[in-house]
C-alpha positions as CSV (number, residue, x, y, z in Angstrom):
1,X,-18.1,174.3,147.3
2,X,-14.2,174.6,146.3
3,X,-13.4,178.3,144.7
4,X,-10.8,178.1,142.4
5,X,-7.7,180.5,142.2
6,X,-6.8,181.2,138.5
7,X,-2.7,181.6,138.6
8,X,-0.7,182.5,135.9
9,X,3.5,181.9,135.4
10,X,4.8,183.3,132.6
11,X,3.6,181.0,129.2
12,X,1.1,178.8,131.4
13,X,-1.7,179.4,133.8
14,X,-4.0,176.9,135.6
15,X,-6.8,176.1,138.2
16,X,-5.8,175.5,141.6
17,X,-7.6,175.4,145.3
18,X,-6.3,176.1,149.0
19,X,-6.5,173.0,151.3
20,X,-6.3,174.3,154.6
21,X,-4.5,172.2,157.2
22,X,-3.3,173.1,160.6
23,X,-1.3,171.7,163.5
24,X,-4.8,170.6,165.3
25,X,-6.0,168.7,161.7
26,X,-2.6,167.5,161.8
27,X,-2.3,165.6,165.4
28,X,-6.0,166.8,166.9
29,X,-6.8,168.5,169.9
30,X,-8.6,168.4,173.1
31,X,-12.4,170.8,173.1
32,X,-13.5,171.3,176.5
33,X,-17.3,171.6,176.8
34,X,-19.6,173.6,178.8
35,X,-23.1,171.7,179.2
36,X,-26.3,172.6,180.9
37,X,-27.7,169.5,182.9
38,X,-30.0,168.7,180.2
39,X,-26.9,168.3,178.3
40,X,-27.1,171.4,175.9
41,X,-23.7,173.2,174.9
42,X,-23.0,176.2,176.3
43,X,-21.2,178.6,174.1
44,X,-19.3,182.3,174.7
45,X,-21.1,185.5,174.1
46,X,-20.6,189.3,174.6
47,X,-22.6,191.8,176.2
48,X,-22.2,195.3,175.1
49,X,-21.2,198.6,177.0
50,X,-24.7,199.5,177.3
51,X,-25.8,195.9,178.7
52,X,-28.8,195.9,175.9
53,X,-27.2,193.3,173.6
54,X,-25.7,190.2,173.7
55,X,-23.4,189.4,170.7
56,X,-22.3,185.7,169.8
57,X,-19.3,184.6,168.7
58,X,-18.6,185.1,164.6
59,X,-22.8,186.9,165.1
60,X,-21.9,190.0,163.5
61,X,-18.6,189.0,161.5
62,X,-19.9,190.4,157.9
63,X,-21.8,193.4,159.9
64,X,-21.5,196.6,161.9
65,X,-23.0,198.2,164.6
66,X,-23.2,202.2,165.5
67,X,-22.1,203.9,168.5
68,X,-26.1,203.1,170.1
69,X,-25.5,199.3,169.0
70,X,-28.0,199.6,166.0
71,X,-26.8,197.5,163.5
72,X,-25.8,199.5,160.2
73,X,-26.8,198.1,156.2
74,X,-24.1,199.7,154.7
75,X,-20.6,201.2,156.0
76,X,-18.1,203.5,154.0
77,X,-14.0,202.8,155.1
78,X,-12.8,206.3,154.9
79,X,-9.1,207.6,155.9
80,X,-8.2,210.3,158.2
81,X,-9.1,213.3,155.7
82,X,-12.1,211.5,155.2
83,X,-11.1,210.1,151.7
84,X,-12.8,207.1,150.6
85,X,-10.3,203.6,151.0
86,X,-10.2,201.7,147.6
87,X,-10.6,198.0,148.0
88,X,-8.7,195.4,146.8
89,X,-10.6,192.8,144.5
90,X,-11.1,189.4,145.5
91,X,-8.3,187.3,144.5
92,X,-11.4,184.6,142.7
93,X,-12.2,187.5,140.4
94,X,-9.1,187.6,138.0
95,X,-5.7,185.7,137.4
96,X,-3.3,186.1,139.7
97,X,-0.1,186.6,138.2
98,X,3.3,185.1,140.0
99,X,5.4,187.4,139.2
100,X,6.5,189.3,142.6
101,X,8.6,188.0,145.0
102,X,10.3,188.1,148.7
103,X,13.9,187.4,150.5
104,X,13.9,184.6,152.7
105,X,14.8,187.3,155.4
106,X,11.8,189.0,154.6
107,X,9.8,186.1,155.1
108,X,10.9,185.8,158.6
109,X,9.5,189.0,159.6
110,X,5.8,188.5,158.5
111,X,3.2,186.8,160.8
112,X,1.4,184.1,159.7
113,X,-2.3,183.8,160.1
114,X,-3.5,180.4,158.4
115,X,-1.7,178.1,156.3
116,X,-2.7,176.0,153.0
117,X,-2.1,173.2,150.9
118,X,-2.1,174.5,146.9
119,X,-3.8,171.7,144.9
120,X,-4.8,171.4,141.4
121,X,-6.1,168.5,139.4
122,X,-3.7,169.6,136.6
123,X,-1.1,167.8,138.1
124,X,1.3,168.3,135.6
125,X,0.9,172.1,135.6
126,X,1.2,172.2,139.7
127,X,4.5,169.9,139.3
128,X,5.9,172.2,136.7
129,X,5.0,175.4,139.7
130,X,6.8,173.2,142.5
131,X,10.0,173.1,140.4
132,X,9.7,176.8,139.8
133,X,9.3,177.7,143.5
134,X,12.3,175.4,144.3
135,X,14.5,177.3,141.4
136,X,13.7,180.3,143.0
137,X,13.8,179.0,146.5
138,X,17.6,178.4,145.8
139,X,18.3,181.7,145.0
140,X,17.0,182.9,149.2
141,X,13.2,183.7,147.7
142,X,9.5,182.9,147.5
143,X,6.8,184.1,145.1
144,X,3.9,186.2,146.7
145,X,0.6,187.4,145.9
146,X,-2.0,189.6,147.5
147,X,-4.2,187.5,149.4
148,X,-7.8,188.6,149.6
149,X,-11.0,186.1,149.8
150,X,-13.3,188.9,149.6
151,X,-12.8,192.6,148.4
152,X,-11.3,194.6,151.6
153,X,-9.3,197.6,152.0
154,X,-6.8,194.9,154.1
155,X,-5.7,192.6,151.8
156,X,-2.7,189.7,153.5
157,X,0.0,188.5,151.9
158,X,0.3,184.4,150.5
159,X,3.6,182.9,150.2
160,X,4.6,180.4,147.9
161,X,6.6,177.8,149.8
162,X,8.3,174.5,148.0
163,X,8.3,171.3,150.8
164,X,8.7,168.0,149.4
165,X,5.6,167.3,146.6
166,X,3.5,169.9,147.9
167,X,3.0,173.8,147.6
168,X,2.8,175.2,151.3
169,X,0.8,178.5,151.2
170,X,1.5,180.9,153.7
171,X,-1.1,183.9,154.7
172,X,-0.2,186.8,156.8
173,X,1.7,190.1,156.9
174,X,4.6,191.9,157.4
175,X,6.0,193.8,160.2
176,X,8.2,195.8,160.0
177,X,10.6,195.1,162.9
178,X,10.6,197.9,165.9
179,X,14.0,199.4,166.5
180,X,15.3,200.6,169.9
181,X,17.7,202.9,170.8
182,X,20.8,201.9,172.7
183,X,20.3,202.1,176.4
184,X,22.8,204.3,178.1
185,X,24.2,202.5,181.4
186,X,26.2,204.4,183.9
187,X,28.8,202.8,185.4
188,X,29.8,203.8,189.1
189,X,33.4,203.5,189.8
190,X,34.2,201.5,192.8
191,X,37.0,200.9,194.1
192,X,38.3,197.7,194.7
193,X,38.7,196.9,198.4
194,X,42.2,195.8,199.3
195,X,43.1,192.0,199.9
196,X,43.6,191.2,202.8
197,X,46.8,189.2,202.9
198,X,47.0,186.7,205.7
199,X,50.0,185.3,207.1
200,X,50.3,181.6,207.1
201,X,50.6,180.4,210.3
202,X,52.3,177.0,211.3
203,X,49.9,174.9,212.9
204,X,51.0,171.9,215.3
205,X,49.7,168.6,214.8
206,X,48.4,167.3,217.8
């Protein structure tokens, strides 16, 4: 089922969906299959520390286990004084408002995690959007919005991005670049060796 965001520019909001895409639903790619004689798929899965558990891929995505590997109903995010996290709302539980924005410099420091087609059937509402992101696009910068499917205390980051008809939305984060102090190099001094100058010697033809 297609959840609907509920975004809001100034005087007008509308509905609109993400359409994921990717460069594999773009131009494929090749699976390679591990199968059992009988032809059965063979599939990854992780054994724990203790070697009492074996954990499937995506098998415990939405759940957690303890230090003994029991798996835990409910689990409290706390920070290092032991202060409760609050939890960003999902972004499917009120309008999201298009008002904050970022530099195109800005945008060349974040890294991307999925990407997304915005569609709408209110076509005319999503056309008047794409001229608003190219306006602003002019001017070096992109709307943003918190990014969170579900309520977490690690919402991302989506960026509006104008291309052609469409709405490119961008999901990731920033970071924050890593700056390095100058390496000091020593230089020895060496001194340069003396030519040697030769002295051209006439040489007979034979």
């Amino acid at each position: 089922m297609v959840r609907n965001l509920s975004l809001k520019l100034e005087d007008f909001e509308f509905k609109a969906d993400l359409k994921p895409f990717s460069r594999d639903s773009t131009y494929g790619r090749i699976i390679t299959e591990m199968r059992t004689e009988e032809g059965s798929v063979l599939q990854h899965a992780y054994l724990t520390t203790d070697g009492t558990h074996i954990l499937f891929s995506r098998g415990i995505g939405s759940s957690y286990l303890d230090k003994d590997g029991n798996q835990v109903a409910k689990i409290i995010e706390v920070d290092e004084e032991g202060k409760e996290i609050p939890k960003t709302s999902s972004m499917y539980k009120s309008t999201i408002n298009l008002g904050k924005t970022i530099t195109i410099e800005e945008y060349s420091g974040y890294d991307v995690e999925s990407t997304y087609v915005l569609n709408s059937e209110n076509v005319e509402e999503l056309t008047l959007l794409l001229l608003e992101c190219k306006i602003l696009l002019e001017k070096g910068q992109l709307f943003r919005f918190k990014y969170a499917y579900h309520d977490t205390i690690k919402p991302k980051e989506a960026i509006l991005i104008p291309k052609d008809d469409y709405i490119i939305v961008v999901v990731g984060e920033y970071v924050p670049p890593t700056m390095l102090e100058v390496s000091q190099i020593i230089y020895e001094e060496v001194e340069e060796e003396e030519e040697e100058v030769l002295e051209q010697s006439d040489f007979d033809i034979w």
